[in-house]
C-alpha positions as CSV (number, residue, x, y, z in Angstrom):
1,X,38.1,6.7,-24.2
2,X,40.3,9.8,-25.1
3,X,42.4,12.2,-23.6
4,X,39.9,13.7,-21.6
5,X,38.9,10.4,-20.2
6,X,42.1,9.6,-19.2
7,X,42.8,13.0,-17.5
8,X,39.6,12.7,-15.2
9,X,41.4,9.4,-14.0
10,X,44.6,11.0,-13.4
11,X,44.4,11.8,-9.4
12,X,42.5,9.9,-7.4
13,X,39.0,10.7,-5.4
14,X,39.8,12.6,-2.1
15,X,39.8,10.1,0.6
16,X,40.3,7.4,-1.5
17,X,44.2,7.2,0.2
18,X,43.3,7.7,3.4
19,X,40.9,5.3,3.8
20,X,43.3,2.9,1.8
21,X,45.8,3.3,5.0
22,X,43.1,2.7,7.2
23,X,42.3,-0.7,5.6
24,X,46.0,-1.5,5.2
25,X,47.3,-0.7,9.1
26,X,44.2,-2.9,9.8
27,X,45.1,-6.0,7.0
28,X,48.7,-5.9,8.8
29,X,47.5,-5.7,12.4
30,X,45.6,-9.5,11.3
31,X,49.1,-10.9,10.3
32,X,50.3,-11.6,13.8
33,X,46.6,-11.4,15.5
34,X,44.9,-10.7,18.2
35,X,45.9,-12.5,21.4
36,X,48.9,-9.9,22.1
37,X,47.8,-6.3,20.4
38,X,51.4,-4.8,20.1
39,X,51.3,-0.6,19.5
40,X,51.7,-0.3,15.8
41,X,48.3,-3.4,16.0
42,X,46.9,-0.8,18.4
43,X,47.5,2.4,16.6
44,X,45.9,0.7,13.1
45,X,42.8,-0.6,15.1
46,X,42.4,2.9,16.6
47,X,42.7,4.2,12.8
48,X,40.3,2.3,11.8
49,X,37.8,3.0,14.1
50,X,38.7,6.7,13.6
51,X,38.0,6.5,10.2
52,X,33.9,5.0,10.4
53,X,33.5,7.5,13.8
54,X,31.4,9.4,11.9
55,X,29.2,6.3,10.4
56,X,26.6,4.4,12.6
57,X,29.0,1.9,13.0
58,X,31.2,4.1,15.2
59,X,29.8,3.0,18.7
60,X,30.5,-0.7,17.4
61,X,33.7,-0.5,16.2
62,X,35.0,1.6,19.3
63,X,33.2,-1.1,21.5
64,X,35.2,-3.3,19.5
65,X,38.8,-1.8,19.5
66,X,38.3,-1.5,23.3
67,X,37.6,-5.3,23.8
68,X,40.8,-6.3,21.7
69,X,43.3,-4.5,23.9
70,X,41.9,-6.4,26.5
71,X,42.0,-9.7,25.2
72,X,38.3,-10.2,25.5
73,X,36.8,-9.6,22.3
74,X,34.2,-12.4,21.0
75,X,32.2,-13.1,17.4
76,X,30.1,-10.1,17.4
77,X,33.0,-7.5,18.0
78,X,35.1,-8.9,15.0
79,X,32.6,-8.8,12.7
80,X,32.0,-4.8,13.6
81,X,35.7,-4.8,12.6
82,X,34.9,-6.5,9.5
83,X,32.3,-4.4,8.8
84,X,34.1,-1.3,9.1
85,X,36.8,-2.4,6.6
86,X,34.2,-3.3,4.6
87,X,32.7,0.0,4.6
88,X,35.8,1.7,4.2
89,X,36.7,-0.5,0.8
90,X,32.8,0.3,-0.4
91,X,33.1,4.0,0.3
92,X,36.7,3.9,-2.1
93,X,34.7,1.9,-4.7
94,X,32.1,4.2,-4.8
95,X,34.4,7.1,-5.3
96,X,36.1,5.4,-7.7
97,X,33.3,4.2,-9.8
98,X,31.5,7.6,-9.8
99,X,34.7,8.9,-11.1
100,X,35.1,6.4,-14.0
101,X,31.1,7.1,-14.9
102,X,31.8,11.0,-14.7
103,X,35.0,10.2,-17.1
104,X,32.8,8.5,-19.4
105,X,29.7,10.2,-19.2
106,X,27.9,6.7,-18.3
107,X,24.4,6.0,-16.2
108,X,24.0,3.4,-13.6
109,X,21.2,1.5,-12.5
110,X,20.8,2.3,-8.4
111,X,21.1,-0.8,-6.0
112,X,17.5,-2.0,-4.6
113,X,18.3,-3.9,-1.7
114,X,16.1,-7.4,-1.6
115,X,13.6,-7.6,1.5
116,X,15.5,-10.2,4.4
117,X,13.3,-12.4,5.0
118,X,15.2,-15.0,6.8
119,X,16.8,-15.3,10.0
120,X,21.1,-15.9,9.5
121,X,21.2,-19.9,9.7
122,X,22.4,-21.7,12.7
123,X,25.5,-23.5,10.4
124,X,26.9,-19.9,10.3
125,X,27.5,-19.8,13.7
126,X,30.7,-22.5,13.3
127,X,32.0,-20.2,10.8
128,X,32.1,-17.2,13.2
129,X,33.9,-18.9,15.5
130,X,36.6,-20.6,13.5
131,X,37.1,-17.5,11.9
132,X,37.4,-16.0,15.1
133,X,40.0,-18.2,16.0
134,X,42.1,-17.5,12.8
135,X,42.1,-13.5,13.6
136,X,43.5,-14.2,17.4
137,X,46.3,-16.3,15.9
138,X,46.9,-14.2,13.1
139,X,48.3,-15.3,9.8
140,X,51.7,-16.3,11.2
141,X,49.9,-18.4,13.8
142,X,47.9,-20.7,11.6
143,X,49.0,-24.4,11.1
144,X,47.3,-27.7,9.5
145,X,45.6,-27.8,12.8
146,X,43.9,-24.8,12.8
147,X,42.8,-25.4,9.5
148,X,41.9,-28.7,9.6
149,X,39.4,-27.5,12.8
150,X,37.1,-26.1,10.1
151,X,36.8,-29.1,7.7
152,X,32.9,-29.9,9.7
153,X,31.7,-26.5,9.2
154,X,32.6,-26.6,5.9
155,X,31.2,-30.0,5.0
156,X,27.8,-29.2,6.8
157,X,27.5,-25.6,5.0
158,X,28.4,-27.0,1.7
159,X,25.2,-29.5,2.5
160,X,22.9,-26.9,2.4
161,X,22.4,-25.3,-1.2
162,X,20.8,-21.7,0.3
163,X,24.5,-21.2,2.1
164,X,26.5,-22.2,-0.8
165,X,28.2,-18.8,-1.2
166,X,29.6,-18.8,2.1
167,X,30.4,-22.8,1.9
168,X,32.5,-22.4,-1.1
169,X,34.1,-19.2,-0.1
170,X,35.4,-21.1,3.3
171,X,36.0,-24.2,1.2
172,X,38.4,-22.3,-0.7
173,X,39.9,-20.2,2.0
174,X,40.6,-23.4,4.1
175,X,42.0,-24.9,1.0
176,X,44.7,-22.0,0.3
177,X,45.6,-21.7,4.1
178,X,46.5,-25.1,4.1
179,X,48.3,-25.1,1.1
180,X,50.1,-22.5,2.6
181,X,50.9,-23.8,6.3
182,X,52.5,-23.6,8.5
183,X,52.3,-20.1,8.0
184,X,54.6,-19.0,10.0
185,X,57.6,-20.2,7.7
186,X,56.4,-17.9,4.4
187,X,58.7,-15.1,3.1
188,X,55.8,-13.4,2.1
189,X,51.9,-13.1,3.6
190,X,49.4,-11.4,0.8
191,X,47.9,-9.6,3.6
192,X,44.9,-7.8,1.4
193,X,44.0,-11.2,-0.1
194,X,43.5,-13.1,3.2
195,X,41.6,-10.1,5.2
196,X,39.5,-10.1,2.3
197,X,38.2,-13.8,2.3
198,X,38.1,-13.3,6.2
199,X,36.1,-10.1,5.8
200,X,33.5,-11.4,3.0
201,X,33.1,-15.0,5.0
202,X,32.3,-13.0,8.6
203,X,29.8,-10.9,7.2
204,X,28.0,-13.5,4.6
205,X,27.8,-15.5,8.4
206,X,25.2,-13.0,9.1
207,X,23.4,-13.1,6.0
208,X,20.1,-15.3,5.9
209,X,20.2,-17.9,3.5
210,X,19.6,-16.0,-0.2
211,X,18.5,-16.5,-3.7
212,X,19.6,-14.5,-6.3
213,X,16.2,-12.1,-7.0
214,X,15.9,-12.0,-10.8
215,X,13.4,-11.1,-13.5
216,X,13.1,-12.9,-16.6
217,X,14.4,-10.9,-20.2
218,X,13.8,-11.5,-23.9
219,X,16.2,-9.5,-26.2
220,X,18.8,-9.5,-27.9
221,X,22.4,-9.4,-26.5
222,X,25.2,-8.0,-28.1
223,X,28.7,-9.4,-27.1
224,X,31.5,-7.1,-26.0
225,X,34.2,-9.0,-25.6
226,X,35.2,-11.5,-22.7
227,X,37.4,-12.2,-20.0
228,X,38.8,-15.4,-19.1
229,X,39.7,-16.4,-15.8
230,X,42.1,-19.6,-15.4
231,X,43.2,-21.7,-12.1
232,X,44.8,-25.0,-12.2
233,X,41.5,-26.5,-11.2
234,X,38.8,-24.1,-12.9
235,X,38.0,-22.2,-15.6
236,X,35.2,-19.2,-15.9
237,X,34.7,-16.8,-19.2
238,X,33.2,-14.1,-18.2
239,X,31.0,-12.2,-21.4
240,X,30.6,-8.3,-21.5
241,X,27.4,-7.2,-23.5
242,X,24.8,-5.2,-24.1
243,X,21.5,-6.4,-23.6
244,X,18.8,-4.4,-25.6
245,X,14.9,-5.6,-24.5
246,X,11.9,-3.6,-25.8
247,X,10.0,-0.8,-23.9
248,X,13.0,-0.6,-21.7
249,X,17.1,1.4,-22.0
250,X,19.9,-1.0,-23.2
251,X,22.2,-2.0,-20.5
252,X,25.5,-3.4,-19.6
253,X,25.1,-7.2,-18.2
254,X,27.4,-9.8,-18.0
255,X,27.8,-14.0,-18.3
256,X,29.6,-16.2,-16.5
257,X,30.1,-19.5,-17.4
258,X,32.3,-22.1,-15.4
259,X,33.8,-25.8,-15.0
260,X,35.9,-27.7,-13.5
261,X,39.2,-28.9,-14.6
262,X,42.8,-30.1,-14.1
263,X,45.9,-28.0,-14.4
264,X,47.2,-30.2,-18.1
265,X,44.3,-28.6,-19.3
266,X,44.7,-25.3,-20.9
267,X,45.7,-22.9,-24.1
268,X,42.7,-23.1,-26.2
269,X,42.1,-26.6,-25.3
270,X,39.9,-25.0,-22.2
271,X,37.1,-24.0,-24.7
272,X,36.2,-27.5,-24.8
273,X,35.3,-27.6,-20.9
274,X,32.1,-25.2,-22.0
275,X,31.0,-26.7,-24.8
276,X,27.6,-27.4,-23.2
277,X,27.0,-24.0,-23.9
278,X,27.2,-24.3,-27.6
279,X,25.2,-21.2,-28.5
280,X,27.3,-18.9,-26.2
281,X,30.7,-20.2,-27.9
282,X,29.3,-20.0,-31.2
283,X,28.9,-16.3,-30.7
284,X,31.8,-15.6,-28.9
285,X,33.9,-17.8,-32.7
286,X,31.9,-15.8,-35.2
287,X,31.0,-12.5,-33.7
288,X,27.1,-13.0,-33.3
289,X,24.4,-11.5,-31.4
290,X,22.2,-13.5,-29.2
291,X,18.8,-13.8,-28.9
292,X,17.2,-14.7,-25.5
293,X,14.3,-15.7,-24.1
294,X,13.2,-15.5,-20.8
295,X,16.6,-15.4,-19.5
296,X,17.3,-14.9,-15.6
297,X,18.6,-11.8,-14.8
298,X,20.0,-10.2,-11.3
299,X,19.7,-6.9,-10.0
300,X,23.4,-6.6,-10.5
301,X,23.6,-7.1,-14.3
302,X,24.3,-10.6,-14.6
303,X,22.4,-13.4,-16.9
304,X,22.2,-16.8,-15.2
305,X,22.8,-18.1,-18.5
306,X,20.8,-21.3,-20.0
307,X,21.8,-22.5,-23.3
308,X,18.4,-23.7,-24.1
309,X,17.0,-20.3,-23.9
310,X,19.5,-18.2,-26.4
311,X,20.2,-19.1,-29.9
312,X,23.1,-17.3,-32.1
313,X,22.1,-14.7,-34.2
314,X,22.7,-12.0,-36.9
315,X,26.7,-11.1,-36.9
316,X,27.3,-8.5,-34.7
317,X,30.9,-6.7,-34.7
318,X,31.7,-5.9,-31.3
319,X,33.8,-3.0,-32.1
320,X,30.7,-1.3,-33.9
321,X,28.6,-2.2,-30.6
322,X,31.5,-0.9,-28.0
323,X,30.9,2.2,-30.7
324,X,28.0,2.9,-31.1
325,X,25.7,0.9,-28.0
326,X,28.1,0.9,-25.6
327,X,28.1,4.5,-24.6
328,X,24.6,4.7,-24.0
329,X,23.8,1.7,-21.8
330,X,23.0,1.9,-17.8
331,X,25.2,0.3,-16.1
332,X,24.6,-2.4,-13.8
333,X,24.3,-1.6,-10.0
334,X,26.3,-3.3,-7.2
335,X,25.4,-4.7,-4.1
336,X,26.5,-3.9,-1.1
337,X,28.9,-6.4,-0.4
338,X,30.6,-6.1,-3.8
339,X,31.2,-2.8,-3.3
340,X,35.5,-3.5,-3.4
341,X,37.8,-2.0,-5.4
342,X,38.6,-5.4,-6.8
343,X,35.7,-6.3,-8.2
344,X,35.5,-3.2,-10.4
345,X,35.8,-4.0,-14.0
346,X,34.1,-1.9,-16.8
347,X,34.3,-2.2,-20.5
348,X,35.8,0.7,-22.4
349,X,36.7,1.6,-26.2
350,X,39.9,2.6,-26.1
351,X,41.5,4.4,-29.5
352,X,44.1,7.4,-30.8
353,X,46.7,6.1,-28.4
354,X,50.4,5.0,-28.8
355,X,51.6,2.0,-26.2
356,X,54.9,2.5,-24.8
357,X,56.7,0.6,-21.7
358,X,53.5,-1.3,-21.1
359,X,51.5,1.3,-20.7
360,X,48.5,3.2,-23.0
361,X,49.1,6.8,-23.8
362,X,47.4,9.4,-25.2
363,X,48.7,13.1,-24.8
364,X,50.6,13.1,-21.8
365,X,48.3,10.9,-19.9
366,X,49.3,7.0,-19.3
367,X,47.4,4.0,-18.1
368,X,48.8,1.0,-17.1
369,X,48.5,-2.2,-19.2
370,X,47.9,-5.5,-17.8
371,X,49.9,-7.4,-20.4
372,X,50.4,-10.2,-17.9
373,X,46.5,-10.8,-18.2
374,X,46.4,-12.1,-21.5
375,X,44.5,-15.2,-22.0
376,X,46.5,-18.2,-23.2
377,X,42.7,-19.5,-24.9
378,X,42.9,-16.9,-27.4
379,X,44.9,-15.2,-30.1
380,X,45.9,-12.5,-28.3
381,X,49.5,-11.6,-27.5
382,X,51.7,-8.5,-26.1
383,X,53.1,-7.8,-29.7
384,X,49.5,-7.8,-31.2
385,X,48.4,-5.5,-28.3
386,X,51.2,-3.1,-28.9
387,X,50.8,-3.0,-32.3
388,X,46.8,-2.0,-32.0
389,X,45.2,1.1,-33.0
390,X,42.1,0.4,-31.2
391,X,41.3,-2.2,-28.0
392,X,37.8,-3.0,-25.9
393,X,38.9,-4.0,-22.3
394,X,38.1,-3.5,-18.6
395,X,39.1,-0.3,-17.2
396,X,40.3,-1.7,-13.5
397,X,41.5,-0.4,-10.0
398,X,44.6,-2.3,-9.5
399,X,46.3,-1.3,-5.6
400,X,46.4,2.1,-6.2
401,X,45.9,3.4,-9.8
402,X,43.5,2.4,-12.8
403,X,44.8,-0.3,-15.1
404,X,42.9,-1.7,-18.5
405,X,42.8,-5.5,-19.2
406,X,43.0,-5.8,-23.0
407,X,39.9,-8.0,-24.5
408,X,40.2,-7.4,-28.0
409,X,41.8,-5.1,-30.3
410,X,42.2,-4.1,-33.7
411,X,45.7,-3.7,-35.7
412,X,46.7,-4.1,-39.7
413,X,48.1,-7.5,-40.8
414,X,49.4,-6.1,-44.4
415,X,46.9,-3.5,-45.3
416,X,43.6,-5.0,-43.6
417,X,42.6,-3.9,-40.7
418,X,41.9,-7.2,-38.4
419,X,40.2,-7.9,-35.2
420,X,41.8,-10.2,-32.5
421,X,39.4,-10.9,-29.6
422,X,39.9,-12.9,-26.6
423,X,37.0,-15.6,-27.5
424,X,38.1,-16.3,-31.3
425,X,39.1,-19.7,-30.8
426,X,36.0,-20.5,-28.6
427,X,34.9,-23.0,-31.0
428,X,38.6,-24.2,-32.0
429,X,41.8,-23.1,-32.8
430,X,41.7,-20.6,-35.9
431,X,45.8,-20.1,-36.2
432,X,47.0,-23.0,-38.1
433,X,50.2,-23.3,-36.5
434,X,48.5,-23.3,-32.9
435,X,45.7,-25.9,-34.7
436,X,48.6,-28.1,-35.7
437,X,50.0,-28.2,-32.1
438,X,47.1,-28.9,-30.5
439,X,46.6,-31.7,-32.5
440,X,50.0,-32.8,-32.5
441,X,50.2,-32.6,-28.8
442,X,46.5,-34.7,-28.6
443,X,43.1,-34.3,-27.1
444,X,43.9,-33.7,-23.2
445,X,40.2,-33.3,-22.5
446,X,39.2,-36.3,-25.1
447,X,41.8,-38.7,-22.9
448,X,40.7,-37.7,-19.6
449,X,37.4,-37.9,-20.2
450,X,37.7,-41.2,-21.7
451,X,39.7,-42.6,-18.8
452,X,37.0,-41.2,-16.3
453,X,34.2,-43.4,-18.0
454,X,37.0,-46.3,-17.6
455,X,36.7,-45.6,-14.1
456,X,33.6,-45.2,-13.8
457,X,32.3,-48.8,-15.8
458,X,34.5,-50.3,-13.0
């Protein structure tokens, strides 16, 4: 990723801001609510509606806008509001992701959407309403109360494993609301943040209950690099590869793997919460390929991985695969409801740049660097990123201009040019001096986990 790379990023798709306004006036209208539309709520809803009026949800979303300046809007007219904000963000991610393909002369695999054969489940209908309920109070109006009056809905949704997505998106919602209330007394409301969840759970309330639609694939994945995602209570590592199966063009895919955990867990210490997946790690710690078969794989590009079916390979440098495979592989396509700006996240090969202030330049062009990002699990830190000469990592769309996540990178120690990736320590600690603290400090997972099977013999 040069200079010319970065200059095709340098302005942003047309549209991309107006339709970000729209969103916004519409994000900030849901702070105080619904049951009293003041002007400025008026004028965004009116925006918004202005800005699908040319979509075939225009009659719905007029319909809509109508029935909240009377007071009388129900279920169905909400969710055409959520719907157009949705379509809005998908429109700005498609812009944006056609751009970053055109940037780096990439192909992407087109979305085939899967054949709905179910009815939306009765359960969802709970949901609807209580989120209904949250947009006439608004933000500032939401209290334990409020919250608490979805804890059935969410028990009887997480019950049913087809409407699990949904459950655990309103298990979670609920959860940060009422961490949060009352409400009314915070300095500061992440606005985006909370009309997304309330977006993404009114419009998976219409959904049918789903399966993920996969086909089954026997290759040979090369890793990337991989991004760790932390919260006091979970942990994820996503993997970036390159799966290559005969008869067929390499592609992009992706792995999550996930657990639980509590927040004295973490630094490299985490690793130990996925050691079930032993083959995974072991290619993530020594820079192997992986060989699969019959793997599940979604139509967006990610490998419902199963230990049992991959075993760690020949060594595979993932600096020679972002080189030499990684230009040439389809990316993965996106459904419909991941179409955010959010969720974007590509890996890119990034070299013949200088870093200054935090930010990746080459030329005159610079790209924010999310230095803040850095995984705690690994060896990388902002002085090794800084002093790199080459870095894999996610090109991102963070609020209003690209950003890149750093993954891995390459810089001299002495003379030798060294690697420093993200999952280097997946099987342990290879720093000494980190090694040495984590023993000193003791095995958190080791003492939990004994003390659980305490409790549990009881």
């Amino acid at each position: 990723m040069r200079e010319v790379a970065l200059s095709a990023l340098a302005q942003s798709p047309d549209g991309v801001t107006a339709a970000l306004e729209a969103v916004g006036g519409f994000d900030n209208a849901l702070v105080n609510g619904f049951a009293r539309v003041s002007e400025p709520q008026g004028a965004a809803l009116a925006a918004l509606a202005g800005a699908v009026a040319g979509s075939p949800l225009a009659e719905a979303v007029s319909a809509a806008v109508a029935k909240v300046s009377t007071g009388a809007i129900g279920a169905e007219d909400l969710s055409a509001l959520a719907a157009a904000r949705a379509a809005l963000l998908g429109a700005v991610h498609d812009a944006l992701l056609a751009q970053a393909d055109t940037a780096l002369g990439r192909n992407r695999f087109e979305w085939t959407e899967p054949a709905q054969t179910t009815a939306p489940s009765a359960l969802a209908v709970g949901s609807r309403a209580w989120l209904g309920e949250l947009a006439i109070a608004g933000w500032r109006g939401v209290d334990h109360d409020l919250v608490s009056a979805a804890d059935q809905t969410v028990e009887a949704l997480l019950a049913e494993p087809t409407l699990r997505r949904l459950a655990v998106l309103l298990d979670g919602f609920t959860a940060e609301l009422g961490g949060s209330a009352p409400i009314a007394t915070m300095d500061r409301i992440p606005a985006r943040r909370w009309a997304d969840l309330w977006a993404r759970a009114l419009l998976l309330s219409w959904r049918g209950p789903e399966s993920a639609v996969t086909e089954s694939v026997s290759g040979r994945l090369l890793p990337l690099a991989v991004d760790v995602h932390e919260h006091g209570t979970a942990v994820q590592a996503q993997l970036h590869g390159v799966l290559e199966v005969a008869g067929a063009p390499s592609r992009r895919v992706r792995v999550s793997v996930a657990a639980a955990k509590v927040d004295t867990i973490v630094g490299p210490a985490i690793w130990q919460l996925l050691a079930a997946h032993r083959q995974l790690l072991t290619a993530l710690a020594e820079h192997r390929a992986l060989e699969l078969t019959d793997m599940p794989l979604t139509g967006t590009g990610d490998l419902l991985w199963d230990d049992h079916r991959a075993k760690a390979g020949e060594p595979a440098d993932p600096f020679v695969t972002a080189t030499v495979q990684l230009p040439q592989a389809h990316g993965p396509a996106v459904a419909p409801l991941d179409r955010d700006p959010v969720h974007i996240a590509e890996p890119v090969l990034l070299d013949g740049y200088k870093i200054r202030d935090g930010a990746l330049a080459s030329g005159d062009r610079r790209i924010r660097l999310e230095l803040d990002a850095l995984a705690s699990a690994g060896p990388l830190t902002a002085p090794i990123v800084n002093a790199s000469s080459a870095m894999i990592g996610l090109l991102r769309w963070d609020a209003d201009s690209w950003s890149v996540r750093p993954l891995a990178v390459q810089r001299k120690v002495k003379t030798a040019l060294t690697a420093f990736h993200n999952g280097d320590w997946a099987l342990g600690p290879t720093d000494p001096k980190v090694a040495k603290a984590q023993a000193k400090s003791g095995d958190a997972v080791a003492v939990l986990r004994e003390r659980a099977g305490r409790l549990l013999r009881k």
